[in-house]
LUMTIBA-276122 format. One record per residue: residue in three letters; z, x, y of N, C-alpha, C in turn. Coordinates in Angstrom, 2 decimals. Each point is the difference from the previous one (the first is absolute). Last residue first. Example, Ala and Ser with C-alpha at 12.3 -4.5 7.8 and 13.67 -1.06 7.14 Angstrom:
LUMTIBA-276122
R residuo     npz     npx     npy    capz    capx    capy     cpz     cpx     cpy
R     SER    7.08   12.85   -2.25    0.06    0.82    1.19    0.73   -0.77    1.09
R     ALA   -0.07    0.29   -5.72    0.00   -0.89    1.19    0.00    0.90    1.20
***
This chain:
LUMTIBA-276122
R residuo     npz     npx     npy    capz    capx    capy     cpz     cpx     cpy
R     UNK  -30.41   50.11  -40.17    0.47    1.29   -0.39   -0.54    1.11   -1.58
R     UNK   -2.59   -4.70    3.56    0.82    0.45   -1.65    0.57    1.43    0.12
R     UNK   -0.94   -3.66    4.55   -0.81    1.52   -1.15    1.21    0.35   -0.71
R     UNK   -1.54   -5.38    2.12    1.16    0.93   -0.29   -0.76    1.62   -0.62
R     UNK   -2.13   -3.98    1.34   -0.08    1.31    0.91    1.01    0.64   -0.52
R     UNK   -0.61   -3.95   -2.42   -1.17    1.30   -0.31   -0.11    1.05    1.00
R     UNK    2.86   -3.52    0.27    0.46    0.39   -1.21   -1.40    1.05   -0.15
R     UNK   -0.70   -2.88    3.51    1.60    1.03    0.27    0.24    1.01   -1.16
R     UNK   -3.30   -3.88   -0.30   -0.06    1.55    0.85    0.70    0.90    0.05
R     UNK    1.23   -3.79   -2.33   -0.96    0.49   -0.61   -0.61    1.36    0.91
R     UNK    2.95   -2.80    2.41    0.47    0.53   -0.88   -0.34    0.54   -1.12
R     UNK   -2.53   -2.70    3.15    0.52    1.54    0.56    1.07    0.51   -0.65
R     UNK   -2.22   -3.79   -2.14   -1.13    0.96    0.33    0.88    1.18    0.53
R     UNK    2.56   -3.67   -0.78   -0.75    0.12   -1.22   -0.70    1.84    0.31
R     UNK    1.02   -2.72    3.71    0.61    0.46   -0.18    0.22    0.80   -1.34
R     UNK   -3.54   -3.06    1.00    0.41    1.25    1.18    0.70    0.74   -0.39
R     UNK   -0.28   -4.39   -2.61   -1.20    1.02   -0.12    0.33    1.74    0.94
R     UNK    2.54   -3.59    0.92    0.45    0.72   -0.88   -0.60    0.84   -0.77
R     UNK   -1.17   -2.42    3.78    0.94    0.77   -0.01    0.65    0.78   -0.91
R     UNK   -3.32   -3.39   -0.12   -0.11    1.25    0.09    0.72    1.26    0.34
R     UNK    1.37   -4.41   -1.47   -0.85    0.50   -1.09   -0.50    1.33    0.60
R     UNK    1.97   -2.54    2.56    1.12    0.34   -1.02   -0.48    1.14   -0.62
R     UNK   -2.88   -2.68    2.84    1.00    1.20    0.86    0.87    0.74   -1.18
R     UNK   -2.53   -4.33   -1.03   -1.01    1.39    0.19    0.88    1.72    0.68
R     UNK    2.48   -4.45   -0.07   -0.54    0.65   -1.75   -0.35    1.07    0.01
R     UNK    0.60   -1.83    3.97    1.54    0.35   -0.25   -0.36    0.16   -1.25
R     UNK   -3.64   -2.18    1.43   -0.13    0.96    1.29    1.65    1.22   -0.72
R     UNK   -1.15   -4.35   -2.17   -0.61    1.45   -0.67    0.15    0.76    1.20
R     UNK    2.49   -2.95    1.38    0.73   -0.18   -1.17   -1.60    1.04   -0.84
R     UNK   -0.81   -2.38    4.02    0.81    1.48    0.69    0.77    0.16   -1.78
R     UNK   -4.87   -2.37   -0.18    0.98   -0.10    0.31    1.42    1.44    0.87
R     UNK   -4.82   -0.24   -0.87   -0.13   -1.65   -0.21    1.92   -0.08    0.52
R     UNK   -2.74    4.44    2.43    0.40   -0.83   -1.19    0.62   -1.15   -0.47
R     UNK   -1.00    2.00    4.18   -1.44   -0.28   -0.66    0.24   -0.12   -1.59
R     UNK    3.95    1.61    3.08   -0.79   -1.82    0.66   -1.08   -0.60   -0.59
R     UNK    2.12    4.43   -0.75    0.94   -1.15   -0.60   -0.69   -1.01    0.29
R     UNK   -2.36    4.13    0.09    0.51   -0.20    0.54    0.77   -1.05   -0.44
R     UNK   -2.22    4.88   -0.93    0.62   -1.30   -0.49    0.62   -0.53    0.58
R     UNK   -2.50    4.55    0.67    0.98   -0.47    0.49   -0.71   -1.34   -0.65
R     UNK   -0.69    5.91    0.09   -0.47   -1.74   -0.91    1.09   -0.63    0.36
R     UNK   -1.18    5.41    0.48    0.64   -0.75   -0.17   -0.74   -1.46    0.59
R     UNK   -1.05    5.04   -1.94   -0.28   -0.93    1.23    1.06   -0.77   -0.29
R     UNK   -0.29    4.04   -2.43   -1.07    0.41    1.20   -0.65   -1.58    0.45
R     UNK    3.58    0.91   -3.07   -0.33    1.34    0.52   -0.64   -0.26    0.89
R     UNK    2.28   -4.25   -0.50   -0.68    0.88   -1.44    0.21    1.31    1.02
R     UNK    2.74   -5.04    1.32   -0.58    1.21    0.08   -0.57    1.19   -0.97
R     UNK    1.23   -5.21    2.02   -0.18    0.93   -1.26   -0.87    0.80    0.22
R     UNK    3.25   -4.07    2.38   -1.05    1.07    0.14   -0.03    1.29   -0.84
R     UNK    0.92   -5.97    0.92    0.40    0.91   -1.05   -1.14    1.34    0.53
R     UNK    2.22   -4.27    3.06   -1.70    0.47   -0.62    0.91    1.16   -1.00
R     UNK    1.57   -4.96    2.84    0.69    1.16   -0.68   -1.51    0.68   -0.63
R     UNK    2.26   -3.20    3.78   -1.16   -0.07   -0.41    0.22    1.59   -1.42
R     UNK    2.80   -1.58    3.33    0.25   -1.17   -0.70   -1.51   -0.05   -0.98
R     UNK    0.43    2.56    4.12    0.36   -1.28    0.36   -0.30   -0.70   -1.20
R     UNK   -0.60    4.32   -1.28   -0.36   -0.60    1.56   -0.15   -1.29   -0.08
R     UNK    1.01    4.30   -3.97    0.50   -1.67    0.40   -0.43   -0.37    1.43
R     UNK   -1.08    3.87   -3.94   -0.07    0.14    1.42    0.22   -1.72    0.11
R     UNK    1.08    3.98   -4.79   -0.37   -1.58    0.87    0.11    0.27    1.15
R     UNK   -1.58    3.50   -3.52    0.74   -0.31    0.80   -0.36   -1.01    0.11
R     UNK   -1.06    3.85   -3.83   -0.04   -1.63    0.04    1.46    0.28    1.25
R     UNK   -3.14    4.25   -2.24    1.22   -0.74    0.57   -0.25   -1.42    0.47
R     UNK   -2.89    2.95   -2.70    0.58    1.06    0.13    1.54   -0.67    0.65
R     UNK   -4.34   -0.94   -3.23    0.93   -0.79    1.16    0.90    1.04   -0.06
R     UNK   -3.40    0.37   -3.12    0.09    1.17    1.04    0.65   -1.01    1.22
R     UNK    0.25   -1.20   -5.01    0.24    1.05    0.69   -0.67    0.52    1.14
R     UNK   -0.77   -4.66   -1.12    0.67    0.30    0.50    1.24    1.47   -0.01
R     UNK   -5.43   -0.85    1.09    1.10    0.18   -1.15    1.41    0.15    0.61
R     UNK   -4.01   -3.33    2.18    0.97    1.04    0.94    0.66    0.53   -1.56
R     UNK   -4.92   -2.01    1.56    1.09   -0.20   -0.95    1.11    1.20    0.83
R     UNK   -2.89   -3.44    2.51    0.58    1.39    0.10    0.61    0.24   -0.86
R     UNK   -4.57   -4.09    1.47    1.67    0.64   -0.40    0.18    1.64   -0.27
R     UNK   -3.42   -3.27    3.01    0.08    0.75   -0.37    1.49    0.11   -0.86
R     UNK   -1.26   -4.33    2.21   -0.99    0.48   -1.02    0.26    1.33   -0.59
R     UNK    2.43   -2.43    3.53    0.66    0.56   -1.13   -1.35    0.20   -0.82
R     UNK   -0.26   -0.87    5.02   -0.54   -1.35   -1.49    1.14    0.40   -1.36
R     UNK    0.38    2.76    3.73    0.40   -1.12    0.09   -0.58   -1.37   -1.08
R     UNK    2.09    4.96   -1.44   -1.10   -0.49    0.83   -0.11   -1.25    0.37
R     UNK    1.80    2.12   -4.87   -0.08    0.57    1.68   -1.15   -0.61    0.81
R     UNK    3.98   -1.48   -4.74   -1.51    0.51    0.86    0.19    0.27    1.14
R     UNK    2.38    1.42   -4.43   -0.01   -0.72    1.23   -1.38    0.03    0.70
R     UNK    2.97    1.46   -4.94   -1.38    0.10    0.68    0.19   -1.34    1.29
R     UNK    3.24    3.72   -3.35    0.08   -1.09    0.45   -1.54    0.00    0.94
R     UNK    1.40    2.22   -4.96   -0.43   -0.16    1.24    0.32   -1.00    1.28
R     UNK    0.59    0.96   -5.06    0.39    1.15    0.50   -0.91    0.38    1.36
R     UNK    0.07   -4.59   -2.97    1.47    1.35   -0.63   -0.20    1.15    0.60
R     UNK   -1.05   -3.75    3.30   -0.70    0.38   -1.37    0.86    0.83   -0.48
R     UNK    0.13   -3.60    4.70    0.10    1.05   -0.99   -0.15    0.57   -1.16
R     UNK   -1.99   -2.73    4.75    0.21    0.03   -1.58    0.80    1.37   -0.05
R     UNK   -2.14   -3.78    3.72    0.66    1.12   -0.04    0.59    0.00   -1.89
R     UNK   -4.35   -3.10    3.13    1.27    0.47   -0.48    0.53    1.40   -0.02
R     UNK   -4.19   -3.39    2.14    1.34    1.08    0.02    0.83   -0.09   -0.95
R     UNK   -4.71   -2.96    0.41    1.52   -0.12   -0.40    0.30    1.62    0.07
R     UNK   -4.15   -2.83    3.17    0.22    1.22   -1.03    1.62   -0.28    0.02
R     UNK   -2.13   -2.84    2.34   -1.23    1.05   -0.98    0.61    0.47   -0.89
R     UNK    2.61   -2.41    3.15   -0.52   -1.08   -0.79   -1.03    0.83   -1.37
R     UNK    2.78    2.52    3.53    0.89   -0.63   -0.82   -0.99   -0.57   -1.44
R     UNK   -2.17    1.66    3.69    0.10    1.04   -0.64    0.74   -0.82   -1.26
R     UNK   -0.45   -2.89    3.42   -1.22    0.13   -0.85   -0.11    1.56   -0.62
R     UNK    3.74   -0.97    2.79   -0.34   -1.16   -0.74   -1.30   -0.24   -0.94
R     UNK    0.68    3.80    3.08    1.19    0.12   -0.82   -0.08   -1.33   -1.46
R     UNK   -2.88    0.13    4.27   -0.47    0.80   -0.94    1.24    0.05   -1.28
R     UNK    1.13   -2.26    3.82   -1.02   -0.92   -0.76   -0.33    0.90   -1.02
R     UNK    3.05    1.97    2.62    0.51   -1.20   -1.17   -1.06   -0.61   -0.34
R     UNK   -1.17    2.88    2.85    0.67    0.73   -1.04    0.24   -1.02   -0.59
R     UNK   -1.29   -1.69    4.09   -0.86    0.43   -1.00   -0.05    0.78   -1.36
R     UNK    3.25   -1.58    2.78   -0.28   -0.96   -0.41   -1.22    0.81   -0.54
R     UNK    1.99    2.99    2.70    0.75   -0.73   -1.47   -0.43   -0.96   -0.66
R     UNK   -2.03    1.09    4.02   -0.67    1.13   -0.91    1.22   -0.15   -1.28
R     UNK    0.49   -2.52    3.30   -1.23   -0.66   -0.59   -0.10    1.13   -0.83
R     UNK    3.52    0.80    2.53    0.47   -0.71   -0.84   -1.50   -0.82   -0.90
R     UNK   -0.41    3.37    3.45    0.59    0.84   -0.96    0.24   -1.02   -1.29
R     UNK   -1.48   -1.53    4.54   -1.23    0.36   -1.05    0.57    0.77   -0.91
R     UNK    2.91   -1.55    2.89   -0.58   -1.51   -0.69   -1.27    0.63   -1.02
R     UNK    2.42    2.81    3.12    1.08   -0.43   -1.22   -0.56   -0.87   -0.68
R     UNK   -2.83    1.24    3.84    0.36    1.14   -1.31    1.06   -0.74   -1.23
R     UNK   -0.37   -2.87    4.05   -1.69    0.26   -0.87   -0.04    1.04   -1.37
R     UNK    4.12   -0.20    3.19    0.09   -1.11   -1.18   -1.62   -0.10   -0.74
R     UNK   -0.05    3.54    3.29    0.94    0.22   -0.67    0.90   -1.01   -1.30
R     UNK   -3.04   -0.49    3.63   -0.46    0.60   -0.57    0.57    0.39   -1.21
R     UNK    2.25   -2.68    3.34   -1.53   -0.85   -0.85   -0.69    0.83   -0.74
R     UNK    2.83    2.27    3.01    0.89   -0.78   -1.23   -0.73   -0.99   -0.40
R     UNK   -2.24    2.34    3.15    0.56    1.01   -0.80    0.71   -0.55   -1.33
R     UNK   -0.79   -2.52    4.18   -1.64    0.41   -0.83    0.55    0.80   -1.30
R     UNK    3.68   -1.06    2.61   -0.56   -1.27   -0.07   -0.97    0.00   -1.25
R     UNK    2.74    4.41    0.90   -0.29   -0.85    0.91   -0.60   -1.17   -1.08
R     UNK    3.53    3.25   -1.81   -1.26   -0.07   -0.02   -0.13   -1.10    1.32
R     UNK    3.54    3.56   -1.79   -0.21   -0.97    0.84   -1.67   -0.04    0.07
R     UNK    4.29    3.03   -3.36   -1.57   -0.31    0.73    0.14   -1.03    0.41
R     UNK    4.73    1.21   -0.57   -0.88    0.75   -0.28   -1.52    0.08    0.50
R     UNK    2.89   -3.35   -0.80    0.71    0.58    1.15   -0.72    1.10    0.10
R     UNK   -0.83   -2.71   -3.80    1.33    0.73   -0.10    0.24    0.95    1.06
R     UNK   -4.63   -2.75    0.83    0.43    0.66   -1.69    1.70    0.84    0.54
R     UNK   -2.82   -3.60    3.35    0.44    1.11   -0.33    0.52    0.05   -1.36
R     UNK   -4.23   -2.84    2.93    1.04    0.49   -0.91    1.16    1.25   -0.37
R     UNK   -3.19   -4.46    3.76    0.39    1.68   -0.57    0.90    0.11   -1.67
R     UNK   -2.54   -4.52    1.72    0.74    0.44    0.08   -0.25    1.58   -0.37
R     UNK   -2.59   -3.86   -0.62   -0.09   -0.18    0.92    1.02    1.10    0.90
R     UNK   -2.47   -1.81   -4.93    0.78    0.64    0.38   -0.41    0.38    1.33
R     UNK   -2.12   -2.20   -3.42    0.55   -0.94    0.84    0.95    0.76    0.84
R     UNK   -2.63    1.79   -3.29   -1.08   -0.82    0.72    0.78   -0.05    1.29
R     UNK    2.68    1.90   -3.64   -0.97    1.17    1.23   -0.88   -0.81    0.64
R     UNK    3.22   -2.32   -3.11    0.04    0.73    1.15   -0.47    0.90    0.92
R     UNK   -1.89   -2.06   -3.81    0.11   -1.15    0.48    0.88    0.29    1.64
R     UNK   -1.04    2.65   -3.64   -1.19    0.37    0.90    0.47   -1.37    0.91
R     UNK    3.32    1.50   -2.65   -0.29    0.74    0.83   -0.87   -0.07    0.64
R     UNK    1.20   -3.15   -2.88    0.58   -0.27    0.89   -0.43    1.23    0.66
R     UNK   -2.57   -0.17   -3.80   -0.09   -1.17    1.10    0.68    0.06    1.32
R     UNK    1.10    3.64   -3.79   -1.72    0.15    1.04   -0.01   -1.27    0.78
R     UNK    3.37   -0.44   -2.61    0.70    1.33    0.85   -1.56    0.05    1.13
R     UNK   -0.05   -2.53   -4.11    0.63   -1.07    1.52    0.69    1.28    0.98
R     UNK   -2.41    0.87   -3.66   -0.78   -0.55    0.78    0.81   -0.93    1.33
R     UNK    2.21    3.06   -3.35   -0.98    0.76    0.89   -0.61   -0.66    0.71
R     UNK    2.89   -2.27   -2.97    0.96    0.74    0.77   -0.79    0.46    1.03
R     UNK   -2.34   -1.72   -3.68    0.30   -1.10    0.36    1.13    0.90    1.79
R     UNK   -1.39    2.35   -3.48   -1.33   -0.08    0.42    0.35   -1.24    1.48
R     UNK    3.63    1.77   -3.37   -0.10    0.45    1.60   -1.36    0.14    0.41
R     UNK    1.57   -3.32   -3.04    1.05    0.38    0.91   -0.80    0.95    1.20
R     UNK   -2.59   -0.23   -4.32   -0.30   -1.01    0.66    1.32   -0.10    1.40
R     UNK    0.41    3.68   -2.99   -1.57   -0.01    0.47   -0.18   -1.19    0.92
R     UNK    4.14    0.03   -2.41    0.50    0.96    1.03   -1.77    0.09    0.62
R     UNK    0.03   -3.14   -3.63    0.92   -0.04    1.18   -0.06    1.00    0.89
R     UNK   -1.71    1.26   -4.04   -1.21   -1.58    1.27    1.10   -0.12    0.77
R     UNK    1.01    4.60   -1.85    0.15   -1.25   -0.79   -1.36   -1.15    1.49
R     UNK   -0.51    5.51   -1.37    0.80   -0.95    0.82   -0.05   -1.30   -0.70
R     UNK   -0.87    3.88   -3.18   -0.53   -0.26    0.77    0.85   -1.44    1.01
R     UNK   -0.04    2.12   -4.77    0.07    0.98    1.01   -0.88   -0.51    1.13
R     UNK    1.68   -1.64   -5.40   -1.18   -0.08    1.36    0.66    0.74    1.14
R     UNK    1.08    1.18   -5.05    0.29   -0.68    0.99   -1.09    0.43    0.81
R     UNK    1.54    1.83   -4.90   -1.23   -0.19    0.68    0.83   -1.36    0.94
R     UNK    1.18    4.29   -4.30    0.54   -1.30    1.07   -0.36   -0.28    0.94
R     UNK    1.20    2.51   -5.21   -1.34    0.03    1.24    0.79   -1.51    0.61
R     UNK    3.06    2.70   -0.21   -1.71    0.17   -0.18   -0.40   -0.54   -1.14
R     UNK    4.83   -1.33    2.36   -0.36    0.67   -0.82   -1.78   -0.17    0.07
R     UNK    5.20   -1.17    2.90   -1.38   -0.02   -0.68   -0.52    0.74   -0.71
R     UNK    4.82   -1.82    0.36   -0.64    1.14    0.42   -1.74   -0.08   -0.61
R     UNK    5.32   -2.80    0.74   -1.31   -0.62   -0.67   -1.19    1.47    1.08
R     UNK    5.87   -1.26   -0.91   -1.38    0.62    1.07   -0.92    0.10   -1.21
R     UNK    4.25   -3.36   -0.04   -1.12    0.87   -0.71   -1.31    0.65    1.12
R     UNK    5.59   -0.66    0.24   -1.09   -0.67    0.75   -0.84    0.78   -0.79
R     UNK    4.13    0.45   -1.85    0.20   -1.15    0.86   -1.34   -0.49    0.55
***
């Protein structure tokens, strides 16, 4: 009835945020840093946080000054992010007997990963956001849905390793068995 369509190696995608979601929340941060510094100038009032802390007058100007310098220090990530984007192409690949990702924020470094020593493939969903977590002997590697071109290889790449995985711990299994 429905053709599932399963990827196959070799198989090469960009790995990396889209311009939208970069430009949204460069665009999201600066108006977070404006209006906060725009409230700590002009701010004339105490504050209380959830009934909980109470800041005086001086205190809660200090305190929108902080929130305003956390959100410049986003805008400065996204600028760097945007000219990591522009330098250098990320991708993510698979090969007949590897999957290779990059590490790091430029992605300059990659991680071949064989895919015998994947030991287990999990999904983690937050708010609609979905990351793939793969686990070897001695680290584990996270894929995220958002830095790929689409959510349709994000549900390929998953298939594919999942089954890779599973492939593998039943190949294990079958060799811990002891022969009579």
């Amino acid at each position: 009835m429905f053709d599932v369509i399963v990827m196959q190696p070799p198989w090469k995608t960009p790995y990396r945020p889209s311009w939208t979601s970069v430009i949204l929340g460069s665009a999201f941060f600066c108006f977070c840093a404006a209006s906060l510094a725009w409230q700590a100038t002009t701010n004339d009032r105490g504050l209380i946080l959830n009934g909980v802390i109470t800041f005086s007058p001086r205190e809660a100007s200090v305190f929108y000054w902080i929130l305003s310098a956390f959100s410049v220090l986003f805008v400065i990530l996204a600028i760097l992010l945007v000219f990591a984007r522009i330098r250098s192409s990320t991708f993510l690949e698979l090969t007949s007997d590897a999957l290779i990702i990059p590490r790091g924020f430029a992605g300059k470094r990659f991680r071949r990963i064989s895919y015998s020593d994947i030991a287990s493939i999990s999904e983690l969903s937050v708010a609609g956001s979905k990351s793939l977590r793969i686990r070897t002997a001695t680290a584990q590697f996270w894929i995220s849905s958002s830095v790929l071109p689409t959510s349709e290889d994000y549900q390929e790449l998953k298939q594919f390793l999942s089954k890779t995985a599973s492939s593998n711990q039943t190949l294990q299994a079958t060799a811990a068995v002891p022969r009579s």
